[in-house]
Every structure is written in structure tokens, then in C-alpha cells.
Backbone as XML, in Angstrom:
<?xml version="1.0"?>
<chain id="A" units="angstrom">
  <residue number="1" name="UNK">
    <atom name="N" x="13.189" y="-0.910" z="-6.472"/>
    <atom name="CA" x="11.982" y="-1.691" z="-6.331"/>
    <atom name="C" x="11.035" y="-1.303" z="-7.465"/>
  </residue>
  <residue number="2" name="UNK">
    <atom name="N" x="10.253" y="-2.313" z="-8.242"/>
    <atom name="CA" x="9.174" y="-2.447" z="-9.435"/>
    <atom name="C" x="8.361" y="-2.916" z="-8.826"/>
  </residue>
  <residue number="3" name="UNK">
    <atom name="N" x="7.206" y="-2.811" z="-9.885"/>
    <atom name="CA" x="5.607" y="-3.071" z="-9.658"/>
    <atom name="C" x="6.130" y="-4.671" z="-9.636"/>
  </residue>
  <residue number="4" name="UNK">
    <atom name="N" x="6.984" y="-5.699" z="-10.144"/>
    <atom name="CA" x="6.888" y="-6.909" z="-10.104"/>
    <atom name="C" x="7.025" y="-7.431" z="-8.364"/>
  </residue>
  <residue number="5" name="UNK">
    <atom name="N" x="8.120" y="-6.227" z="-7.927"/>
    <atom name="CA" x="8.403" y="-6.446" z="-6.643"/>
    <atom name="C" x="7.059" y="-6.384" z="-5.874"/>
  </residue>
  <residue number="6" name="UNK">
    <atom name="N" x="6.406" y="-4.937" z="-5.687"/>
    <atom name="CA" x="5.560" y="-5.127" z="-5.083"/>
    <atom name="C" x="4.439" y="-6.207" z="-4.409"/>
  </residue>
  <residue number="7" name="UNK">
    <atom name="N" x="3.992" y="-6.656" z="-6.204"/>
    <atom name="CA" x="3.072" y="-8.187" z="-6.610"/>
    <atom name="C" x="3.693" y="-9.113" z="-5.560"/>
  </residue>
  <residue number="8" name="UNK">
    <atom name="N" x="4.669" y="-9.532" z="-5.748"/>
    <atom name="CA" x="5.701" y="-9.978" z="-4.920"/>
    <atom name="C" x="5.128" y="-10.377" z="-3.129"/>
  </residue>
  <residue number="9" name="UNK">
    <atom name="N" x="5.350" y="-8.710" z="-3.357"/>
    <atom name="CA" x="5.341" y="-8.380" z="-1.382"/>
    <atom name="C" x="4.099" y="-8.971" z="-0.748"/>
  </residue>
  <residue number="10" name="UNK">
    <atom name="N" x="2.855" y="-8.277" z="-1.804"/>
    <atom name="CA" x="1.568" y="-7.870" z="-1.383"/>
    <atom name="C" x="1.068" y="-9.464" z="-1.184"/>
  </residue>
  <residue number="11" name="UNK">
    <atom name="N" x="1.360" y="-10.197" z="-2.385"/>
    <atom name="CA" x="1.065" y="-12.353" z="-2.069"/>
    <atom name="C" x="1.682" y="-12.808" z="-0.604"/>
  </residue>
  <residue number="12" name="UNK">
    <atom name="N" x="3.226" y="-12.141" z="-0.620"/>
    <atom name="CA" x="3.716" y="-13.169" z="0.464"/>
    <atom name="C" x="3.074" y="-12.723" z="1.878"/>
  </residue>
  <residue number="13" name="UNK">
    <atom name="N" x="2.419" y="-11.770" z="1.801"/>
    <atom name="CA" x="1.849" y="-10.699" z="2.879"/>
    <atom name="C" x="0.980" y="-11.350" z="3.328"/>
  </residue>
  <residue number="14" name="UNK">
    <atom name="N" x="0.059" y="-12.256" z="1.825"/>
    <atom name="CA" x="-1.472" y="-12.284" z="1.835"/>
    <atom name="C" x="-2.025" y="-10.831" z="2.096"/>
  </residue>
  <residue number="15" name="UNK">
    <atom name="N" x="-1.906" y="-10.194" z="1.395"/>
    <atom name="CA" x="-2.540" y="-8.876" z="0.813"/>
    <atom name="C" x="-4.205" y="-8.946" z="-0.062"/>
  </residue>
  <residue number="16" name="UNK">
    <atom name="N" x="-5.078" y="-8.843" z="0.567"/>
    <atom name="CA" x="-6.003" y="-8.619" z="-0.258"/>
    <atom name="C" x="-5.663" y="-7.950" z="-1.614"/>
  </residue>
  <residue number="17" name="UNK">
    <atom name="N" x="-6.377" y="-8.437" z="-2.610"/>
    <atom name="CA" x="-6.090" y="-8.184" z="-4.082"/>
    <atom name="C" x="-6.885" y="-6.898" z="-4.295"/>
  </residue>
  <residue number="18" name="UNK">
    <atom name="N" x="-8.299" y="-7.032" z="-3.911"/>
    <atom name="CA" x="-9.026" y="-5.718" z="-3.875"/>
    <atom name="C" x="-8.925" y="-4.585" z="-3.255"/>
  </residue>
  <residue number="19" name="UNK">
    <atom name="N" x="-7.901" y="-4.728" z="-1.907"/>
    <atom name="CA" x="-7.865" y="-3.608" z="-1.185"/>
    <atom name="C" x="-6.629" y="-2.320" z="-1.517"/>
  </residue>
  <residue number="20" name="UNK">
    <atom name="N" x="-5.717" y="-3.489" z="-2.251"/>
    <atom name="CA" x="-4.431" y="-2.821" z="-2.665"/>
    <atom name="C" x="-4.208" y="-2.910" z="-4.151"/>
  </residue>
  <residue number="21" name="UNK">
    <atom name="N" x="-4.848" y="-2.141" z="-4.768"/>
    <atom name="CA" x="-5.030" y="-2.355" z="-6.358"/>
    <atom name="C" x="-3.571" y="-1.304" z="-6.748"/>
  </residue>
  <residue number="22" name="UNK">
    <atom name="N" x="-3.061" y="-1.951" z="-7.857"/>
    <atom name="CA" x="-1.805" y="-1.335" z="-8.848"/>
    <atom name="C" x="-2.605" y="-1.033" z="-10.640"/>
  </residue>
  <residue number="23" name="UNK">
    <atom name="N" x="-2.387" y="0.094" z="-10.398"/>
    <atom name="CA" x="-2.972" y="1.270" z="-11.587"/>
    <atom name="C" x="-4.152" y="0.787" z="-12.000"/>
  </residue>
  <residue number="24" name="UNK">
    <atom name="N" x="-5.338" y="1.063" z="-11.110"/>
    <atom name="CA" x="-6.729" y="0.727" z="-11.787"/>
    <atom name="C" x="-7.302" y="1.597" z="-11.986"/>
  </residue>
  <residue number="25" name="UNK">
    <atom name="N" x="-8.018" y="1.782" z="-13.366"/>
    <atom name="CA" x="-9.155" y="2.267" z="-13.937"/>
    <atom name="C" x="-10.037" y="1.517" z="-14.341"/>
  </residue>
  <residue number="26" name="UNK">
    <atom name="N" x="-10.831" y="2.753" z="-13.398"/>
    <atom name="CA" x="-10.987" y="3.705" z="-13.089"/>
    <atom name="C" x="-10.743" y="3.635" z="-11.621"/>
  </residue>
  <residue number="27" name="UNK">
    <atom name="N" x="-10.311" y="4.533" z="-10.935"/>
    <atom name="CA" x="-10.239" y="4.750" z="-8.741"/>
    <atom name="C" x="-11.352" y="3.526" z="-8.261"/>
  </residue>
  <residue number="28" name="UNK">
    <atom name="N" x="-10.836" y="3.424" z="-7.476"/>
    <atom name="CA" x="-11.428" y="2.311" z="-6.833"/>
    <atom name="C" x="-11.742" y="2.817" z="-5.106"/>
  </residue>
  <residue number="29" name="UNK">
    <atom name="N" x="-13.474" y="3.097" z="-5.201"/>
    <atom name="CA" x="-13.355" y="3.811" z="-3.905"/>
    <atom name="C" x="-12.571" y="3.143" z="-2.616"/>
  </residue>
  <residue number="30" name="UNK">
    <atom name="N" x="-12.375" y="3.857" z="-1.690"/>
    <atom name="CA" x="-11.887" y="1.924" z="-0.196"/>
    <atom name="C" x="-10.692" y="1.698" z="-0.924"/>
  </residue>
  <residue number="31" name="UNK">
    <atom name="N" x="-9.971" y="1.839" z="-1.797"/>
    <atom name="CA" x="-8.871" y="0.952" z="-1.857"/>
    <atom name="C" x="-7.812" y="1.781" z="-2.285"/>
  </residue>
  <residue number="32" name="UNK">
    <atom name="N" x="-6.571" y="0.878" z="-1.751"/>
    <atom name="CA" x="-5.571" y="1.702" z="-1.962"/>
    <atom name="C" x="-4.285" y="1.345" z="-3.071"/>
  </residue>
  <residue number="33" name="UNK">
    <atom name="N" x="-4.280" y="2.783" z="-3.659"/>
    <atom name="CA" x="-4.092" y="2.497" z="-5.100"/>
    <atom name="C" x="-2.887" y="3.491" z="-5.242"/>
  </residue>
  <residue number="34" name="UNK">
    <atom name="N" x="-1.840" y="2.273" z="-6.576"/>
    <atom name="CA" x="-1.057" y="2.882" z="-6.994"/>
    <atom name="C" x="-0.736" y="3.288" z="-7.999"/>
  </residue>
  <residue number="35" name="UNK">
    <atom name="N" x="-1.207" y="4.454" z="-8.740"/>
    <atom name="CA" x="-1.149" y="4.740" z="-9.684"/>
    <atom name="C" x="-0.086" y="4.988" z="-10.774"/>
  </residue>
  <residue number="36" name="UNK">
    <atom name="N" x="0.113" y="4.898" z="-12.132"/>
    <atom name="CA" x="1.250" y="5.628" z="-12.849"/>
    <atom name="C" x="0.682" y="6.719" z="-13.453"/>
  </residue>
  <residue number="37" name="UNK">
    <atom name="N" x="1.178" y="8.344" z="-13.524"/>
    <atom name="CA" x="0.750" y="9.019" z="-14.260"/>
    <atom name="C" x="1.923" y="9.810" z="-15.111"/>
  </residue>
  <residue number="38" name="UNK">
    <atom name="N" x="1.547" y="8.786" z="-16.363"/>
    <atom name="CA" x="2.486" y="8.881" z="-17.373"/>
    <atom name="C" x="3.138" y="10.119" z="-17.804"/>
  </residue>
  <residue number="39" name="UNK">
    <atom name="N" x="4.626" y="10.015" z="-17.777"/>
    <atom name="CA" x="5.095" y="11.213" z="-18.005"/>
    <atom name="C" x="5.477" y="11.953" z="-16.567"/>
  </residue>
  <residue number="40" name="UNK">
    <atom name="N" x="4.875" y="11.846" z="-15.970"/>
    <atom name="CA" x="5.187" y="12.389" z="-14.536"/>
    <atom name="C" x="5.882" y="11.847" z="-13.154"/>
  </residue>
  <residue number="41" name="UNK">
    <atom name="N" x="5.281" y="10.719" z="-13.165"/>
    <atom name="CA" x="5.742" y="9.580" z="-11.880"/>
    <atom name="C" x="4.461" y="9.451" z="-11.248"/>
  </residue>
  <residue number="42" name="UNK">
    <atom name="N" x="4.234" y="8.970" z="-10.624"/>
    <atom name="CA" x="3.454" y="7.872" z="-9.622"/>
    <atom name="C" x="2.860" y="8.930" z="-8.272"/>
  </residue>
  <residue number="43" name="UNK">
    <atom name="N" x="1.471" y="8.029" z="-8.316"/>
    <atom name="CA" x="0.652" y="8.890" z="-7.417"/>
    <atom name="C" x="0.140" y="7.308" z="-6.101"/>
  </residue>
  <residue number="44" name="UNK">
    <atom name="N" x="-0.029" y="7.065" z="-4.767"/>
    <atom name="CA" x="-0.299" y="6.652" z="-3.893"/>
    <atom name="C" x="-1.820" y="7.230" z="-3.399"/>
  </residue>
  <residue number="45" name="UNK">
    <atom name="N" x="-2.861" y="6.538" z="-3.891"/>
    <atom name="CA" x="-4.029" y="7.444" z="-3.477"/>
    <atom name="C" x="-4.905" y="6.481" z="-2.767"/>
  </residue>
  <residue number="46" name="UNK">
    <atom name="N" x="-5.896" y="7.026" z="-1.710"/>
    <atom name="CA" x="-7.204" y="6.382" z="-1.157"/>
    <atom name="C" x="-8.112" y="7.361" z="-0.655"/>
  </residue>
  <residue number="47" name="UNK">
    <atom name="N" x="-9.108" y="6.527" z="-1.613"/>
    <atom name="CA" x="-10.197" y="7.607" z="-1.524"/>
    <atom name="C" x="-11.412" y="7.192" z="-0.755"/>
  </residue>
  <residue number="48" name="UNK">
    <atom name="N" x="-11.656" y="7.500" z="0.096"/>
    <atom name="CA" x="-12.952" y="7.391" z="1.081"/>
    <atom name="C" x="-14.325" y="7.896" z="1.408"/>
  </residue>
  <residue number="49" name="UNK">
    <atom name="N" x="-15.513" y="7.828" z="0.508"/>
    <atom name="CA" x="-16.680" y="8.890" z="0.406"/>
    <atom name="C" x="-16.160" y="10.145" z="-0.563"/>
  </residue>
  <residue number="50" name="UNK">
    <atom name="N" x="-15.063" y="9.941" z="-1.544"/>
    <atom name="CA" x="-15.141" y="11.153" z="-2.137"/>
    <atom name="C" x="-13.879" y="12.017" z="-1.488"/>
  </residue>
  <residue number="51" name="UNK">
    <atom name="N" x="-12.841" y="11.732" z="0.080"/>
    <atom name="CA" x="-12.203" y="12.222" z="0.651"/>
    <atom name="C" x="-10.966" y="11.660" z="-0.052"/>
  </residue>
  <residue number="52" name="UNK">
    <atom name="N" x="-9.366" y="12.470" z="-0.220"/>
    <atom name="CA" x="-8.443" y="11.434" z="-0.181"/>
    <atom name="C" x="-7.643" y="11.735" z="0.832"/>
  </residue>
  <residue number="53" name="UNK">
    <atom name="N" x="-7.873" y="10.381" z="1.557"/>
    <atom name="CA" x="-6.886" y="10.265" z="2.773"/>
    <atom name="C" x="-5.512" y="10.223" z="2.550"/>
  </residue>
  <residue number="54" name="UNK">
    <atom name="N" x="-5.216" y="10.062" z="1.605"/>
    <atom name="CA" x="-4.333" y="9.809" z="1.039"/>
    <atom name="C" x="-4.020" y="10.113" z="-0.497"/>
  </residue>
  <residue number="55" name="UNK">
    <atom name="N" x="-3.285" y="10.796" z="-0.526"/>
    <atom name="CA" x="-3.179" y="11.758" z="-2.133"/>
    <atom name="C" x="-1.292" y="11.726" z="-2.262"/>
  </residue>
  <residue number="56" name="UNK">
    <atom name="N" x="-0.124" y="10.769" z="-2.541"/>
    <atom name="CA" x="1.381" y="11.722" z="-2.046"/>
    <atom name="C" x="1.400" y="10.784" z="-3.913"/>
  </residue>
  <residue number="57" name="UNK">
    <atom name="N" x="2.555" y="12.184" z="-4.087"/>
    <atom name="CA" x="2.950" y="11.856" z="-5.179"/>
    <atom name="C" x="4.514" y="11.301" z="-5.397"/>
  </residue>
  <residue number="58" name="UNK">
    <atom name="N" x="4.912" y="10.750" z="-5.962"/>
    <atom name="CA" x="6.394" y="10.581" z="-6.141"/>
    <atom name="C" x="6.904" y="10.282" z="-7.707"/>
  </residue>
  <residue number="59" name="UNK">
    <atom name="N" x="7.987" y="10.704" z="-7.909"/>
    <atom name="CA" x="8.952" y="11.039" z="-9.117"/>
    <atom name="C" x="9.019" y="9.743" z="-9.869"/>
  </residue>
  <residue number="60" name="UNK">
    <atom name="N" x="10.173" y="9.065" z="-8.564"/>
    <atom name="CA" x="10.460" y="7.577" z="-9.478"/>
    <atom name="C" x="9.545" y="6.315" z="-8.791"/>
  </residue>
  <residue number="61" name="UNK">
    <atom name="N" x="9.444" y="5.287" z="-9.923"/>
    <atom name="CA" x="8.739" y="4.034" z="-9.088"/>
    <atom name="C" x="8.970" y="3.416" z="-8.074"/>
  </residue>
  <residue number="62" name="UNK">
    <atom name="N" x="10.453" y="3.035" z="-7.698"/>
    <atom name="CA" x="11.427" y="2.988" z="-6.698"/>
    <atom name="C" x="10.190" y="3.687" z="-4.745"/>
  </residue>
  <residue number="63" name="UNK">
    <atom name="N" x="10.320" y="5.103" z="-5.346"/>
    <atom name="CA" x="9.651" y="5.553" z="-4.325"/>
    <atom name="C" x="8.620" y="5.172" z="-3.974"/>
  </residue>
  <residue number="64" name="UNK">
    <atom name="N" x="7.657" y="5.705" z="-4.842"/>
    <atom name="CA" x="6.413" y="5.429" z="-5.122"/>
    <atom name="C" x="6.066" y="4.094" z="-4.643"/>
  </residue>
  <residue number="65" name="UNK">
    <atom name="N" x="6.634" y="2.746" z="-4.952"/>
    <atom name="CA" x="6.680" y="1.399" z="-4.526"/>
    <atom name="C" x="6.732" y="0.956" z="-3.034"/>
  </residue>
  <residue number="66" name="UNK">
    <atom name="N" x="7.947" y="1.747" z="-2.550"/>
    <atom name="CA" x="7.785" y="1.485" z="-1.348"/>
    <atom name="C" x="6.892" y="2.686" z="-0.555"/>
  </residue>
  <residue number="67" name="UNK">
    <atom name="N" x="6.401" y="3.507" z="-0.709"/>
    <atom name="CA" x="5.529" y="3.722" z="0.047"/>
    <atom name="C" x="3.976" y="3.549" z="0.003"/>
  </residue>
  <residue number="68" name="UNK">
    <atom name="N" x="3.832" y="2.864" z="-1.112"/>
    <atom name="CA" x="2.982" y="2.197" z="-1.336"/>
    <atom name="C" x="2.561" y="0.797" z="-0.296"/>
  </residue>
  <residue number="69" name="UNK">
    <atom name="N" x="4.339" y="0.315" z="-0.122"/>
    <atom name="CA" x="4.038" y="-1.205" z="0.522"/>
    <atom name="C" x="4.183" y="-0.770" z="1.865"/>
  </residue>
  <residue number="70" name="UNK">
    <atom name="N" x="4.722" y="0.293" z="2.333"/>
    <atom name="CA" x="4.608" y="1.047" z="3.677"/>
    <atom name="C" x="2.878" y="1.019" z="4.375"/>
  </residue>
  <residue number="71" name="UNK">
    <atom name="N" x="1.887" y="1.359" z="2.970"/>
    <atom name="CA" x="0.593" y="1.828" z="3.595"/>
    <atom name="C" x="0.042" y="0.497" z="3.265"/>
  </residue>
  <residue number="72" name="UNK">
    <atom name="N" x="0.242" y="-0.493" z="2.567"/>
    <atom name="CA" x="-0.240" y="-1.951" z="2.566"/>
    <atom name="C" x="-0.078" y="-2.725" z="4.029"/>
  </residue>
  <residue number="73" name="UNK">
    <atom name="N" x="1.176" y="-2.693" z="4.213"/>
    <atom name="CA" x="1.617" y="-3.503" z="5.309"/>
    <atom name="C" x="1.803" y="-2.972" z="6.625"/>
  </residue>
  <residue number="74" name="UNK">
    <atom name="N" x="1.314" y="-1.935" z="6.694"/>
    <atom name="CA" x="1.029" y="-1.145" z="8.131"/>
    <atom name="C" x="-0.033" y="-0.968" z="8.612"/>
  </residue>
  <residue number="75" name="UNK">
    <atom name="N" x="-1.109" y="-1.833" z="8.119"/>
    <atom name="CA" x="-3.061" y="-1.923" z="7.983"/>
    <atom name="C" x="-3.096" y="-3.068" z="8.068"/>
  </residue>
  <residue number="76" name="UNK">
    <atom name="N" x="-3.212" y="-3.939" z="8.873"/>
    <atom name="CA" x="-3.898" y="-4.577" z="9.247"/>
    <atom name="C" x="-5.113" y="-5.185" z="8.482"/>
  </residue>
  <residue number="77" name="UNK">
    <atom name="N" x="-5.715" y="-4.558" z="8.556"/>
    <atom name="CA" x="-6.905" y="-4.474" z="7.375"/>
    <atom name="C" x="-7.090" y="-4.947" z="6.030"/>
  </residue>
  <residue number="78" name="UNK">
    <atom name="N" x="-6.039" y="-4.506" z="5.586"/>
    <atom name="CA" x="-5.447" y="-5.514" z="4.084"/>
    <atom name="C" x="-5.130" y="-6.603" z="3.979"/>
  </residue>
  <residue number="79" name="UNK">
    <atom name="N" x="-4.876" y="-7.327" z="5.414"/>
    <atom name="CA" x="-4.985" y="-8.624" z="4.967"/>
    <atom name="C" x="-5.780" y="-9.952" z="4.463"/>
  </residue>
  <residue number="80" name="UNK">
    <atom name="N" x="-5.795" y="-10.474" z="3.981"/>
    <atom name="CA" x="-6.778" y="-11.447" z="3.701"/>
    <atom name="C" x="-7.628" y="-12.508" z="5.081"/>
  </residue>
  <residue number="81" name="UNK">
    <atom name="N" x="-6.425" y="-12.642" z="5.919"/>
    <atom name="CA" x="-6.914" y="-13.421" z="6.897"/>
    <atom name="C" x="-7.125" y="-12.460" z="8.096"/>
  </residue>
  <residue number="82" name="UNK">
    <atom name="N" x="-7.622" y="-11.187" z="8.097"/>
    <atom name="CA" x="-7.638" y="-10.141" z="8.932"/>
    <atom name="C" x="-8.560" y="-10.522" z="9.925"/>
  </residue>
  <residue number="83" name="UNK">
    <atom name="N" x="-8.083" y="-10.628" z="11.530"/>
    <atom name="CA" x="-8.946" y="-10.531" z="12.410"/>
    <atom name="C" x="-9.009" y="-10.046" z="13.587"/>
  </residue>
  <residue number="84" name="UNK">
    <atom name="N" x="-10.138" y="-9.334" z="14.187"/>
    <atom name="CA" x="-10.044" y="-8.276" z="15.051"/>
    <atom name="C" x="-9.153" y="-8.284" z="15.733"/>
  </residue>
  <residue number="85" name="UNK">
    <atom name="N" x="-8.773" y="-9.618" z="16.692"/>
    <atom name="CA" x="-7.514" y="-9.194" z="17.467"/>
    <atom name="C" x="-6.047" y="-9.034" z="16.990"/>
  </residue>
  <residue number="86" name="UNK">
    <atom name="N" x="-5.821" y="-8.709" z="15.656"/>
    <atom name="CA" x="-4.889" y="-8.340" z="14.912"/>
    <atom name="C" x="-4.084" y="-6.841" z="14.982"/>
  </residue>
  <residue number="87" name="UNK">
    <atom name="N" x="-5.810" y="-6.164" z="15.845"/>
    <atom name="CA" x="-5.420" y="-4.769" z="16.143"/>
    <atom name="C" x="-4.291" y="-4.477" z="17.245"/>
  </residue>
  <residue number="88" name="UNK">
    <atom name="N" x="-4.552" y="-6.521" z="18.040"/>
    <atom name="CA" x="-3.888" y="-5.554" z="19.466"/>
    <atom name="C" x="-2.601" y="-5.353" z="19.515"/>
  </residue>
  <residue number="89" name="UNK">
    <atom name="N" x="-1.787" y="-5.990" z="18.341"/>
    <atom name="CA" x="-0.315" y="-5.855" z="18.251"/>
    <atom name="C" x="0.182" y="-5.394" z="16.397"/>
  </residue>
  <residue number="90" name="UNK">
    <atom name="N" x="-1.049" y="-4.262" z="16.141"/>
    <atom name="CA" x="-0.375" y="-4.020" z="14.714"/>
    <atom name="C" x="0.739" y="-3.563" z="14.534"/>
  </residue>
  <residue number="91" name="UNK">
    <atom name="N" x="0.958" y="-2.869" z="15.537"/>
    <atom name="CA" x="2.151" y="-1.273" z="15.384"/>
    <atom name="C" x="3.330" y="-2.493" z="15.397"/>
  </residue>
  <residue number="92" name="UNK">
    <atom name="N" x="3.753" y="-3.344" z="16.459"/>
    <atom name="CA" x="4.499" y="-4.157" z="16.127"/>
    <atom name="C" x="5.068" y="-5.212" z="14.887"/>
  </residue>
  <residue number="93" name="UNK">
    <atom name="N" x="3.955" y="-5.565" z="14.522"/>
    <atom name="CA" x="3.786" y="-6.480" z="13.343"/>
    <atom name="C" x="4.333" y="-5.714" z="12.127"/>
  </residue>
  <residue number="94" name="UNK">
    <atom name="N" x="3.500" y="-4.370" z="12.146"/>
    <atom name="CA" x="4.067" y="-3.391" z="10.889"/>
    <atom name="C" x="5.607" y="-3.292" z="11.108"/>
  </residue>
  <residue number="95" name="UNK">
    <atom name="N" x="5.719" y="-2.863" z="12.254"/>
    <atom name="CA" x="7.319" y="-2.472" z="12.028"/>
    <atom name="C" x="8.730" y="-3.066" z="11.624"/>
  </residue>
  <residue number="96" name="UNK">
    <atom name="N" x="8.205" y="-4.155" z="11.839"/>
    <atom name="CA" x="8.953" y="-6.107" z="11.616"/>
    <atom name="C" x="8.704" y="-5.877" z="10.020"/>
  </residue>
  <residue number="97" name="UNK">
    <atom name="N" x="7.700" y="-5.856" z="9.804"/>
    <atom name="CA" x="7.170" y="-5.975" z="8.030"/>
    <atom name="C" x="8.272" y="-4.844" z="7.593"/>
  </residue>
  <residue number="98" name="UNK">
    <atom name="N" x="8.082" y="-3.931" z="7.962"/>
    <atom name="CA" x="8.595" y="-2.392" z="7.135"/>
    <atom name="C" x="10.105" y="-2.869" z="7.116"/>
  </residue>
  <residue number="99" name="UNK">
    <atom name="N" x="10.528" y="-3.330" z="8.017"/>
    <atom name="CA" x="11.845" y="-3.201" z="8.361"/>
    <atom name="C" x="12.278" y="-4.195" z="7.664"/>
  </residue>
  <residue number="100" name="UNK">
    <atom name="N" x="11.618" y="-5.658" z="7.903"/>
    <atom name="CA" x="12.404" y="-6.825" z="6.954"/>
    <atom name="C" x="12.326" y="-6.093" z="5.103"/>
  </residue>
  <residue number="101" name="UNK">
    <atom name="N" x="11.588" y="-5.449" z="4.749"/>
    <atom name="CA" x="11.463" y="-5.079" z="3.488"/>
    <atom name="C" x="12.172" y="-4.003" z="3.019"/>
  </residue>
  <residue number="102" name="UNK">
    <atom name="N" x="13.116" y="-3.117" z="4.000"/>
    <atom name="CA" x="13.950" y="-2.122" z="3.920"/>
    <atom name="C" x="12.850" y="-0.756" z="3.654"/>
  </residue>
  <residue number="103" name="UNK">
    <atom name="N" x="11.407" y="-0.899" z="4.032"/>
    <atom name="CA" x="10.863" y="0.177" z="3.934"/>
    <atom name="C" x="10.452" y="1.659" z="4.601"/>
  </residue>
  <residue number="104" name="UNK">
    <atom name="N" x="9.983" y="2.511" z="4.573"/>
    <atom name="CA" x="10.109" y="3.810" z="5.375"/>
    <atom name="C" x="8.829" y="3.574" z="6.018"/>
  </residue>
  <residue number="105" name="UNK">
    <atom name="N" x="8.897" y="4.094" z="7.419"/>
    <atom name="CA" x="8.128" y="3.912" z="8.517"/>
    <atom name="C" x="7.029" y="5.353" z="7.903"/>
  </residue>
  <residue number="106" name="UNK">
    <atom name="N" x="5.530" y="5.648" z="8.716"/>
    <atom name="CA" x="5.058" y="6.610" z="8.326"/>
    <atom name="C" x="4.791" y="6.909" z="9.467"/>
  </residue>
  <residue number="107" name="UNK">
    <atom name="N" x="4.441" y="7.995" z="9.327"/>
    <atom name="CA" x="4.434" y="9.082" z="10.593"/>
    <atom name="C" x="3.370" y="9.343" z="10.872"/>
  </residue>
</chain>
């Protein structure tokens, strides 16, 4: 899986564009971001008031990609047409998502 894939996922999702940003500079507070850090591999970050809830690093893009679309499509929240009663059956919805996409569940 590539960043083309992702683009991909995050449209057919209806993925907010702002919430799930791919390598922006500069961090983008609230949003969740996938970084490349060249030479090294790929960082998955969200930063909240200065907190990161989220900081995991990974080697190849492959990885990095899908757990990226793991924390896109398991939020609710990211979607564009997001609405409250969306909460009452996320865990379900995610798991359908994760699974049709061959992705890793999070814990």
C-alpha cells in the first residue's frame, strides 16, 4: 500500500481533507497526520494542545499507510458527513471498514 492508495481510501470514505492530512508542513494541530521522515520511514502523529496522542513510527510506507487508514477510518469524526448518532454504532462500522481494506484493528 502507497500514499496514492491511501488518497484513494480516505475520498471513497469521504474522509475529511483537513482532518487527515499526508506530510504537511508544518503539524497541523487536531489533525491526523502522516508524515515521511526522509531517510528513516514514516511517522503517524496527532497532536492535541501540544499533547501527542499519537506519536508510532514505522520503517516501510506499506506500514505506515495502513495504520494510518486504521486511525482514519476507526473515528468517526473524520468523516465529512459526520453525525452524532454515528457514535452509536462506530465500533461496528470501523471494523467492516478495517476489514474490507485488509487493515490492522487497534487496540
Amino acid at each position: 500500500m502507497d500514499i496514492l492508495d491511501v488518497k484513494r481510501i480516505l475520498q471513497e470514505n469521504n474522509i475529511c481533507e483537513s482532518c487527515c492530512l499526508i506530510d504537511p508542513q508544518p503539524l497541523v494541530e487536531g489533525a491526523l497526520c502522516l508524515c515521511h521522515e526522509k531517510g528513516t520511514g514514516w511517522r503517524v502523529l496527532l497532536n492535541e494542545r501540544g499533547n501527542f496522542l499519537i506519536n508510532e513510527f514505522r520503517a516501510s510506507e506499506d506500514a505506515a499507510c495502513r495504520l494510518f487508514l486504521s486511525y482514519a477510518l476507526s473515528d468517526p469524526t473524520h468523516r465529512k458527513d459526520f453525525r452524532q448518532s454515528d457514535l452509536l454504532n462506530y465500533h461496528e462500522r470501523a471494523k467492516a471498514l478495517l476489514t474490507k481494506y485488509g487493515l490492522p484493528s487497534l487496540k
